[in-house]
Each structure stands twice: as C-alpha cells, then as structure tokens.
C-alpha positions in Angstrom: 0.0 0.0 0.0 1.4 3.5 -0.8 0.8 5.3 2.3 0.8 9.5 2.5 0.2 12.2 5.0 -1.1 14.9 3.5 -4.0 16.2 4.4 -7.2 16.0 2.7 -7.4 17.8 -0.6 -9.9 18.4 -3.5 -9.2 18.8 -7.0 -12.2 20.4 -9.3 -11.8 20.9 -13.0 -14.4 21.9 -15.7 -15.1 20.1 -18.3 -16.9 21.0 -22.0 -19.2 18.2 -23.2 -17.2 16.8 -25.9 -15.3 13.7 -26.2 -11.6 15.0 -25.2 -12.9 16.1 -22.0 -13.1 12.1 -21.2 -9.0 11.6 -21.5 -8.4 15.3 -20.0 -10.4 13.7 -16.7 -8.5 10.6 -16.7 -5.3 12.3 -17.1 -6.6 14.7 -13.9 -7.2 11.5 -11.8 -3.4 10.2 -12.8 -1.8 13.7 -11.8 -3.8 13.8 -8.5 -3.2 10.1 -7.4 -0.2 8.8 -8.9 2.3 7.9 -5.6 -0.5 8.0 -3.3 -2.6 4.9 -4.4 -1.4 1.4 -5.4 -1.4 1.0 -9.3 -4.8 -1.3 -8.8 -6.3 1.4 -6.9 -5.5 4.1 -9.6 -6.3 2.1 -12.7 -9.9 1.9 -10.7 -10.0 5.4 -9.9 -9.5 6.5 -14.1 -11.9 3.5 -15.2 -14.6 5.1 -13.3 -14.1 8.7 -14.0 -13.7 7.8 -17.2 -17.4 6.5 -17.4 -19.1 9.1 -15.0 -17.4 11.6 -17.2 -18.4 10.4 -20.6 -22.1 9.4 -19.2 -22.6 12.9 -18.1 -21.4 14.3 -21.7 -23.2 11.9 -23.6 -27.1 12.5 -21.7 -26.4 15.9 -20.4 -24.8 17.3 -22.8 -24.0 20.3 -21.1 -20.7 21.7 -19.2 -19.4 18.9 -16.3 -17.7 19.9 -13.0 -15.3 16.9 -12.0 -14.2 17.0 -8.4 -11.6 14.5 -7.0 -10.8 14.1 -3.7 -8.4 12.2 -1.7 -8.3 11.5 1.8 -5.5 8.9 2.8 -6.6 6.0 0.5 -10.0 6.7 0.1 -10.8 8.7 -2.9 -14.4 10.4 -4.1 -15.2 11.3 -7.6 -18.1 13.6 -8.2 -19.5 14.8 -11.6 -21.6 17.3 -11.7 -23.6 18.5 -14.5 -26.5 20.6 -15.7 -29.3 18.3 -16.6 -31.5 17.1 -13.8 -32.6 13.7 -15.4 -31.7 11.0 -13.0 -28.9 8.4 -14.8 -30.8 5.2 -15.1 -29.4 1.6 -15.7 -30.4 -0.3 -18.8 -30.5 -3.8 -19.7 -28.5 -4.9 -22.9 -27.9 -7.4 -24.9 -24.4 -9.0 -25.2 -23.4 -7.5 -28.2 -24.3 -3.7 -26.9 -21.5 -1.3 -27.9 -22.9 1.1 -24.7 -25.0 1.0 -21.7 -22.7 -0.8 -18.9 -20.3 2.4 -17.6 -22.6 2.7 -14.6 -22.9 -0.4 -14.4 -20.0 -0.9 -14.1 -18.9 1.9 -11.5 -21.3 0.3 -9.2 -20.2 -3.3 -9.6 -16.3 -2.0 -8.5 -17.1 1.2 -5.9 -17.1 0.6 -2.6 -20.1 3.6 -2.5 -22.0 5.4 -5.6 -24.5 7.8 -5.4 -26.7 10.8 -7.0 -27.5 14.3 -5.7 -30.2 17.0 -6.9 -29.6 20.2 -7.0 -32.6 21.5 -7.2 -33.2 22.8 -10.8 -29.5 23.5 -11.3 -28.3 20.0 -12.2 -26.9 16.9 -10.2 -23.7 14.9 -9.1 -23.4 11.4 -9.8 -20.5 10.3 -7.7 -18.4 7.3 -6.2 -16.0 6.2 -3.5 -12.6 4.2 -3.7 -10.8 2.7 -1.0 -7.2 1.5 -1.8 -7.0 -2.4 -0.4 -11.0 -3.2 -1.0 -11.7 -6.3 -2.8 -11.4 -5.9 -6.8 -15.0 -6.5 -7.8 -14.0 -6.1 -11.8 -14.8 -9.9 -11.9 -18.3 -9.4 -10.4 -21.1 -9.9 -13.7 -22.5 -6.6 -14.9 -26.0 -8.8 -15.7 -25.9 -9.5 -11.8 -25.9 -5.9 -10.9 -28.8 -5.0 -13.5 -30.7 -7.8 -12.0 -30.4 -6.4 -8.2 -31.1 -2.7 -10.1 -34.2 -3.8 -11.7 -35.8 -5.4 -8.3 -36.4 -1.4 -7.2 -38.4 -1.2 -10.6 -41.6 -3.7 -8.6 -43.7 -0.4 -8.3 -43.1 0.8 -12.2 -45.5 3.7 -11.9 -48.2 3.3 -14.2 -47.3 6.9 -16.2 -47.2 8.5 -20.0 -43.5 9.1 -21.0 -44.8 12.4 -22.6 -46.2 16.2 -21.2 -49.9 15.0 -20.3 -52.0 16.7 -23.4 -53.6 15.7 -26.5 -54.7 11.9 -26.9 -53.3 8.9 -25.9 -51.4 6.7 -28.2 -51.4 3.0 -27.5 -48.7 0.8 -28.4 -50.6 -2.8 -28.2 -47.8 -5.3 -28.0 -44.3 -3.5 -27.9 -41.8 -6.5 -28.7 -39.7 -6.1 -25.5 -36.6 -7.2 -27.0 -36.9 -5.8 -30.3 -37.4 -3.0 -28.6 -34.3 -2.8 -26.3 -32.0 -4.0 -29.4 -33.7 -0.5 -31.2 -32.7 1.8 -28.2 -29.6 0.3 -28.6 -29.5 1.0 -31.9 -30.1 4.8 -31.4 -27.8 5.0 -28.7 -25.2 3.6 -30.6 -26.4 6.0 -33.6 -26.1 9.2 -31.3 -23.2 8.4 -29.1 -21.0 8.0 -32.4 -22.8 11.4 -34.0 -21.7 13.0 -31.5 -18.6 11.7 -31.5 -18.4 13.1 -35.1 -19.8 16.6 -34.4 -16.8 17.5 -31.9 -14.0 19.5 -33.1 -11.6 17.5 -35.2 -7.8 17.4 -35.6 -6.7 19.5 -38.7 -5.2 17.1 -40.1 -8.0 14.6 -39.7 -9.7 13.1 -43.0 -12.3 15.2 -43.7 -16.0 13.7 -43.9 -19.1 14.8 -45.7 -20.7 17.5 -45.3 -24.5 15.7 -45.1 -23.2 13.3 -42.3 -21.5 16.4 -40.4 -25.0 18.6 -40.7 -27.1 15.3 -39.5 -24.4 14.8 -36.7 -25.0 18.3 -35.3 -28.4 17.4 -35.2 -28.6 14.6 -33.9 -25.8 15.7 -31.0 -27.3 18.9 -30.1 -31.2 18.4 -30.7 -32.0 14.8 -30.0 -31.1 14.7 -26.3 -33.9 17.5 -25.8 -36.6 17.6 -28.6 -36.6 14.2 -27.8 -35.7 13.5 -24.5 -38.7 11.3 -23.6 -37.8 8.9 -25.7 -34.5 8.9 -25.8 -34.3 7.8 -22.2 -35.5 4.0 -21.6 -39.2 3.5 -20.5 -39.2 2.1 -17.1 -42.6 0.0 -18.3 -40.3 -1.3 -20.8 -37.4 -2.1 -18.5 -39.7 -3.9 -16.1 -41.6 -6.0 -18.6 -37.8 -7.2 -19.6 -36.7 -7.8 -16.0 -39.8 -10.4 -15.8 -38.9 -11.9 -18.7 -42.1 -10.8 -20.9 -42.1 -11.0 -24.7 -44.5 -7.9 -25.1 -45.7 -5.1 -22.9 -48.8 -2.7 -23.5 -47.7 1.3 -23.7 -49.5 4.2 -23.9 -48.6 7.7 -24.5 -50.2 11.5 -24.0 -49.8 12.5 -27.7 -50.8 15.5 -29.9 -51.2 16.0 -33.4 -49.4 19.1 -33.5 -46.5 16.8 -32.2 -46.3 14.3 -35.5 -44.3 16.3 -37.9 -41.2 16.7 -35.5 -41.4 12.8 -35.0 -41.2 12.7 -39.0 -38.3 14.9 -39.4 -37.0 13.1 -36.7 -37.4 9.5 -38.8 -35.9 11.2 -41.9 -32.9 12.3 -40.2 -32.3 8.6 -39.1 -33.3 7.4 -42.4 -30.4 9.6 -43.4 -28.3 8.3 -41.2 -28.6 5.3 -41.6 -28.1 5.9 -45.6 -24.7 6.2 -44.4 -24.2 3.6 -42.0 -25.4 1.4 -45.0 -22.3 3.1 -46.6 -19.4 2.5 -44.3 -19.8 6.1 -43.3 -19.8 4.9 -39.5 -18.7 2.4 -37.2 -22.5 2.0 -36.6 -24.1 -0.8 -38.7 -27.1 0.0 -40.8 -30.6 -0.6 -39.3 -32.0 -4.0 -39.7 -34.9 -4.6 -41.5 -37.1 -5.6 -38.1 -35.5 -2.8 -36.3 -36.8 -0.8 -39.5 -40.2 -2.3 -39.4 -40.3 -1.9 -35.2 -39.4 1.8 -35.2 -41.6 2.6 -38.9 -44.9 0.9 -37.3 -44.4 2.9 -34.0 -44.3 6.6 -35.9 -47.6 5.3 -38.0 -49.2 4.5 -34.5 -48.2 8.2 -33.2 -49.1 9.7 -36.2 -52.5 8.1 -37.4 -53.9 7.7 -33.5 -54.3 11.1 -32.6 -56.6 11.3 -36.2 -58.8 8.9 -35.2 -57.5 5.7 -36.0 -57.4 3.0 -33.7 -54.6 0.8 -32.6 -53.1 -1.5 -34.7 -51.2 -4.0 -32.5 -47.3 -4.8 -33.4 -46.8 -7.7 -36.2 -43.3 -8.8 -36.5 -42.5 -9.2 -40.1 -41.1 -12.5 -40.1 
C-alpha cells in the first residue's frame, strides 16, 4: 500500500461536453493520485471517472464539474452536470457497444451515489478505498438484475407532457425494442462523436453526415428526450422476462411532424451507415419495421385511428 500524510485535498476541473474532455479527466485523476494509491487502486479510480465523465457528456450534454478528492486512500469522484434527469441503468444485450459504464462503477465502488440540485443540475459520484476487494470480476448482468428489483412499483405513467390523446402501443416487442434503443444509442453516441471539433489534419467527412451529426448531438437529447431515455414500463416488462408489454402515451397532433423529421434524419443516417460512413451498422430490416410501425401509430392515432397492435415481419 502506498501510504501518505497529507491532508485531505480536492481537485475540481471543468469540463466541455465533448469527447476529449473524457482523456483530460483521466489524465486529472493520474496527476492527482499517482504515488498515493497502489497501481490497482489508480487504474480503478480513471476506469470510473472515465465513465461518469463520458455518461454525463453523452445524456447531459452540457458543461461537467469533475471534483476528486483524496483522503489517505480513500478517494471520491463527483461529476456534476446541468441536466436534472436521474442516470438510469439499462439492460442490454451481449453484443451492446454502450449502456454498462454505470454499471459498471457500481459493480467496483465501494459507494456510488446521486444528488439534486434542485433545478441546477446533479452529481453522480463514487467512493474508492485502496486495499477493497477488486470487484471487476463481479457480472454486470448480476448488478442489473439487483437494479431492476427497485423497478416492482413501475409507476403506471405516460412518458410524454400530459395533453392531447393517448397513443397505444398494443404489444411493444420487448426485445426488439431494447436491441432498437440500442440501436439509437449507438447512432447518437457515435454522432456526437463526429460533431466534436476535429484534428486538422483529420480526414475530412461529408458534409450531409456532419450537418445530420450536429443534429442529432445537439437536438435529440432534448426535442426528444422522452424517448431517448428508456421507458421504465419497458425495462420492467424485460426484467420479468415478458415478450411484449402494452404502452400508452399522451400524444398530440401538432407533435407528428417533429417525429417525422425526426425518422428522416435517421433514415439519413442510416443511408450512411449502410455506406461505411460509421462504425455504426445500418438498421435492420425488423428494427426498420419496429421503429416505422411505432411513428404510424403516433401519427394516425391522434386522427382517429385505432390501434393497430405490433406484427413482426417474419
């Protein structure tokens, strides 16, 4: 054990919400800690900053305050940001490219936490004790699991502003459903990835996918926040293993067109994935189908049409 006797200090940096701000965090973590913690300890420490940093970029969006503090060999990291939607864990499948980084921090912290500030943001943090046991070996499915037992008393809400009709979405395919969000988190994490400033001498990239990244980076986390974020109905339904779950939604008219443009930019999008523009795979044909049948239902309901329960294509 590396042992010191300084007092307790605190470290707090600011971050911007793009993607260099993930390594410039690590790299804060190293200076702070390096010769005060064991090289276990400190490869733990920059994991988890690492993924409360980039989670709070990614769903915030917005300007992060990372505060490190060490106290003999027990470190806190705290990462504030300006969004107050709650982080929430997600159940993916095995081949999921994101979705685990709190998982994760919880499965090797000794403590985690959240804090609201009100309506100026929260802190997500976590606590590190140099000598704990290494819980990197524990399975991230196992933590999910014990996550989802809180989600018994799902409350029985609408995901949107309570006005206009209600949409019903008879028979959402649970898992087709979580491989979709996947799919858009995937599609968004790497657009905004793209939108960040880029090295000069970087090759460049076309101009359509750059304008459709912006969007997609700076509008999608708010116009559509709702549904960017799981549905806790959805989650539960998962967690007790059904194949389908029963969703409604407060819905307006006046709401459909944005939900188009909204499908044309990911049509777009996907145009290039289909390309080798991204790293991102094209949409599958019953992800297609999944996410084209749910815009008909949001967009024919509120006219009068009733609800035409999901029928998988194959």
């Amino acid at each position: 054990m590396v042992t010191s006797s300084r007092r307790p200090r605190t470290v707090v940096t600011y971050l911007r919400p793009v993607p260099e701000s993930t390594p410039l965090a690590r790299g804060v973590v190293r200076q702070l800690l390096d010769g005060e913690l064991d090289a276990d300890a400190l490869d733990t420490a920059e994991l988890c900053v690492s993924e409360l940093v980039t989670n709070a970029i990614l769903h915030a969006s917005t300007d992060v305050e990372l505060s490190v503090t060490l106290a003999r060999q027990r470190v806190r990291l705290a990462v504030r940001d300006q969004s107050t939607d709650l982080p929430t864990l997600e159940r993916h499948t095995s081949t999921a490219s994101t979705g685990r980084g709190l998982a994760m921090v919880i499965a090797i912290a000794d403590a985690w936490g959240v804090e609201r500030h009100d309506e100026q943001g929260k802190t997500v943090w976590c606590e590190l004790t140099e000598g704990s046991p290494n819980n990197l070996h524990l399975d991230i499915q196992d933590v999910l699991d014990s996550w989802e037992l809180t989600l018994n008393d799902v409350p029985d809400r609408t995901s949107h502003a309570e006005h206009g009709t209600t949409v019903s979405l008879i028979g959402y395919p649970v898992q087709l459903g979580l491989a979709l969000q996947e799919h858009y988190d995937a599609v968004v994490r790497e657009c905004q990835l793209l939108a960040a400033p880029r090295h000069p001498g970087a090759q460049p990239l076309p101009a359509n996918l750059v304008e459709l990244a912006r969007a997609l980076a700076e509008r999608y986390p708010t116009e559509l926040q709702h549904f960017a974020r799981p549905d806790p109905r959805r989650v539960a339904a998962e967690a007790r293993g059904e194949e389908s779950v029963d969703l409604d939604y407060s819905w307006s008219e006046d709401d459909v067109p944005l939900l188009q443009w909204w499908q044309q930019i990911f049509d777009e999008v996907d145009a290039h994935a289909r390309l080798g523009d991204l790293l991102v795979p094209g949409i599958s044909d019953e992800l297609a189908s999944l996410r084209g049948w749910a815009l008909q239902e949001f967009a024919e309901q509120p006219r009068g049409a009733p609800p035409r329960p999901w029928n998988s294509p194959s």
